[in-house]
C-alpha positions in Angstrom: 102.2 41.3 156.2 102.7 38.0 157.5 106.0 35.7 156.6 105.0 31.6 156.7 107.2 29.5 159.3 106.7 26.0 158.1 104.6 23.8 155.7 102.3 21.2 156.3 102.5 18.5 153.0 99.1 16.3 153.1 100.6 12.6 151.7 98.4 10.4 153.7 96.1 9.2 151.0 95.7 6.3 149.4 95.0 7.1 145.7 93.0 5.0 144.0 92.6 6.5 141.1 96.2 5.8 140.2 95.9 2.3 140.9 97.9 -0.2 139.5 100.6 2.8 140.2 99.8 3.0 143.8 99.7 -0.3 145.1 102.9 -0.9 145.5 104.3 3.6 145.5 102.6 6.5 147.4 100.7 9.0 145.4 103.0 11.7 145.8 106.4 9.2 145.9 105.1 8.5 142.1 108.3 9.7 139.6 106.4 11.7 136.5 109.5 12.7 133.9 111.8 11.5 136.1 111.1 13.9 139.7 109.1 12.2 142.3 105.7 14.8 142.7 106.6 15.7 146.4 110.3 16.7 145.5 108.6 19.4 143.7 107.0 20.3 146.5 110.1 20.1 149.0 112.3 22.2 146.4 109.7 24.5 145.8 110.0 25.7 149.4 113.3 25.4 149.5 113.5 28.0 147.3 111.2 30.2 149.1 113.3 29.6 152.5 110.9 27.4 154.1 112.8 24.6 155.6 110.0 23.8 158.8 108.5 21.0 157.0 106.2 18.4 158.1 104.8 15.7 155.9 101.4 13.6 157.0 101.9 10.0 156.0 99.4 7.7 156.6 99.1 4.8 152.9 102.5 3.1 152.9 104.0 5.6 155.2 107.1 3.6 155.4 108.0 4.9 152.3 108.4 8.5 153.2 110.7 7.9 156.1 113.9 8.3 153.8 112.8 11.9 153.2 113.9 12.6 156.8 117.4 12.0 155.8 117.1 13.3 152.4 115.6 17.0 153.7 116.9 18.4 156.9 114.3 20.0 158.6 111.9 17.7 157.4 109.5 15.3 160.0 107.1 12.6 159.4 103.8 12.9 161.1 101.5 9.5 160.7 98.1 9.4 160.6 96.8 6.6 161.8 92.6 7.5 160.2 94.2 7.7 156.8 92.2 4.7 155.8 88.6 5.5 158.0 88.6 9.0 157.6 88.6 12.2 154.7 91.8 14.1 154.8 90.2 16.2 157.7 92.2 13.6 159.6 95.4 14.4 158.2 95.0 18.5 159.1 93.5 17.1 162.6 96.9 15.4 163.7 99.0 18.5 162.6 96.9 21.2 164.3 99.2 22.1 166.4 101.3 23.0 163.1 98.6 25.8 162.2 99.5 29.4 161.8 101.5 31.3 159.9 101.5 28.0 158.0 101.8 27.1 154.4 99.7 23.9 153.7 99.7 21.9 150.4 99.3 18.5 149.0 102.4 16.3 147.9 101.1 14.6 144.9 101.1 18.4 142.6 104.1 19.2 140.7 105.1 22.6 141.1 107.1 24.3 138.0 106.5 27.9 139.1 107.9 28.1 143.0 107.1 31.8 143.1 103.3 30.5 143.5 104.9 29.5 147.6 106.3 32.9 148.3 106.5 33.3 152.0 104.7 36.4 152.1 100.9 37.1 152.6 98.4 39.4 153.4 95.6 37.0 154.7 94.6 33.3 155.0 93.7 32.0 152.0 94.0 29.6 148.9 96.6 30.2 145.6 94.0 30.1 142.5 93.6 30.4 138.7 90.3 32.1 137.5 88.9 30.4 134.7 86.1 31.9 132.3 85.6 28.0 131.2 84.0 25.2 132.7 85.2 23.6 135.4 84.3 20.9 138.1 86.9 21.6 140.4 86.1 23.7 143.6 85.3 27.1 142.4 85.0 30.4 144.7 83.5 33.9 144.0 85.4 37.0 145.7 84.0 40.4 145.8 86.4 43.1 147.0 89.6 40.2 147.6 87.3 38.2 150.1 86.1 35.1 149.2 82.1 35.2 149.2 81.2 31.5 148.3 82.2 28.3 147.3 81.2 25.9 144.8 82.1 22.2 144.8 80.5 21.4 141.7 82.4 23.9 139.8 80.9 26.1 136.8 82.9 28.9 135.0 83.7 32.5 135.9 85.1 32.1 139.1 88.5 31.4 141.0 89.5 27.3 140.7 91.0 26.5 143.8 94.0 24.8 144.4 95.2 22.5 147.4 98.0 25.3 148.4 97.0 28.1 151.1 98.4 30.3 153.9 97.1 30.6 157.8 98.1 33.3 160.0 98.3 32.8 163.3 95.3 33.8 164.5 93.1 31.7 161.5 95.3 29.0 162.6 94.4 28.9 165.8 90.9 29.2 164.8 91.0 26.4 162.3 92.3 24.2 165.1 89.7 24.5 167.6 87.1 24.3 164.2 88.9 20.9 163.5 88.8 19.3 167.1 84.9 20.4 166.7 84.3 18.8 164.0 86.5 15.9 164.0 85.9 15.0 168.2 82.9 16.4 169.0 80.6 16.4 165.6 82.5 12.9 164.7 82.1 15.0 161.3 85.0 12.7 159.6 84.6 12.4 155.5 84.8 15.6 154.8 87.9 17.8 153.5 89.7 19.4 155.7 89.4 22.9 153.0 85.3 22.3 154.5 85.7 23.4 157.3 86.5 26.8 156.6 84.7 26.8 153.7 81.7 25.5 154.5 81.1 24.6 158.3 82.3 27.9 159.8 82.3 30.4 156.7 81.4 33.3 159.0 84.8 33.2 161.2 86.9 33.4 158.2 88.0 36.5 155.8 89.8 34.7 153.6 91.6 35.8 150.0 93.0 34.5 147.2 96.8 34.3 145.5 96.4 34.7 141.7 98.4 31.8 140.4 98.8 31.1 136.2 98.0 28.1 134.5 101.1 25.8 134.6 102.4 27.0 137.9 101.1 23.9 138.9 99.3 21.0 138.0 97.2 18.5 140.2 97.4 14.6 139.1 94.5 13.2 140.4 93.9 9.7 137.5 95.8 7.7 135.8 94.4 9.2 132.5 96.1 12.6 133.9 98.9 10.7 135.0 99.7 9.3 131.5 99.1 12.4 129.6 101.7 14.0 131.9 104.1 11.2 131.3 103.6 8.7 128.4 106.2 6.3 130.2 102.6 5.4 132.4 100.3 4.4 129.1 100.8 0.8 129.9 99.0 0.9 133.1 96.2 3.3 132.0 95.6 0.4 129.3 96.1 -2.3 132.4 93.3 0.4 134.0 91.2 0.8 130.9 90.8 -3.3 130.4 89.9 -3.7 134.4 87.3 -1.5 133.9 85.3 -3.0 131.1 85.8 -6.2 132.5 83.8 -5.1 135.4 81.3 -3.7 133.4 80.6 -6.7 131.6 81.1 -8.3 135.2 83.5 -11.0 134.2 86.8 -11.3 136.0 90.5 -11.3 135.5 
């Protein structure tokens, strides 16, 4: 059994699917019923004891400084490819944060924090299985190892979520996959969850947490966004308008 150390909070994105939100907040600095998306996070650790926490800024990272005085424990780390790069960059500059690590994105909101329990078996990704269609990332297990991954989705399988545990050893692993990839193969839109997945499947054996729907929820639109909270149906109709007026190619 392994016990995670610290937590790694991806938050260096810019999110343009939230737009007009996100010009002027961070994704996961957005308030949704009240609770900024990464306070979720930050409590939800809290409650599991994990108090190591470092959060990868990159798109108005000035805004997450305050977070340092607001969570002891808690450290900044920019990335400065935030806007060049996939978020492989933002797991590249915290690599030497890998193993026995818990990383997770910060713009999730997180209502069940038994999902971060400290405690693990092997490296792997917290999921929901879903008998439905889906077009999130979708794995098959067989035996509790994951077998394959889909990144089209389909139904019958495990959805995967951004949350998932490295022991020390993966970690280590992961890190030398990363600088591969990221220094030598210049490999640099990808997700960071590829590399793993998909460039070095072979060197991992990794499992899955069984999470239940509405544990969590990932906010990745402003359509989601303003389901979630209604307060937001002003700028999905500010969205909705920009949208057809570039259709029908006229301007503002």
């Amino acid at each position: 059994m392994h016990t995670v150390k610290r937590a790694v909070i991806m938050a260096a994105g810019i999110g343009n699917r939230m737009c007009p939100v996100t010009l002027t907040t961070a994704k996961p600095l957005i308030k949704v019923n009240g609770k900024r998306m990464i306070d979720t996070v930050i409590h939800a650790l809290h409650a599991n004891g994990i108090r190591e926490i470092y959060v990868v800024a990159g798109y108005l990272k000035e805004q997450f400084y305050s977070l340092e005085k607001e969570y002891p424990g808690l450290s900044v780390i920019e990335n400065p490819y935030y806007d060049t790069c996939n978020n492989i960059s933002s797991l590249y500059v915290a690599r030497d944060l890998i193993g026995d690590t818990i990383i997770l994105d910060g713009d999730q909101i997180i209502y069940n924090p038994e999902i971060l329990d400290p405690r693990f078996e092997r490296s792997g990704y917290n999921c929901i299985w879903t008998d439905t269609d889906t077009d999130e990332w979708l794995l098959t297990v067989h035996g509790g190892i994951v077998t394959s991954c889909s990144r089209t989705g389909g139904r019958n399988g495990w959805q995967l979520f951004s949350i998932s545990r490295w022991t020390e050893a993966d970690g280590k692993q992961l890190k030398a996959h990363l600088e591969y990839e990221f220094e030598t193969k210049m490999n640099r839109q990808i997700y960071w969850d590829d590399v793993a997945l998909f460039c070095h499947p072979e060197d991992y054996r990794l499992g899955i947490r069984e999470m239940k729907p509405g544990d969590v929820i990932e906010i990745d639109s402003i359509a989601e966004l303003a389901r979630t909270d209604e307060s937001y149906k002003v700028f999905l109709a500010q969205s909705n308008r920009r949208a057809r007026l570039k259709e029908g190619g006229l301007s503002k």
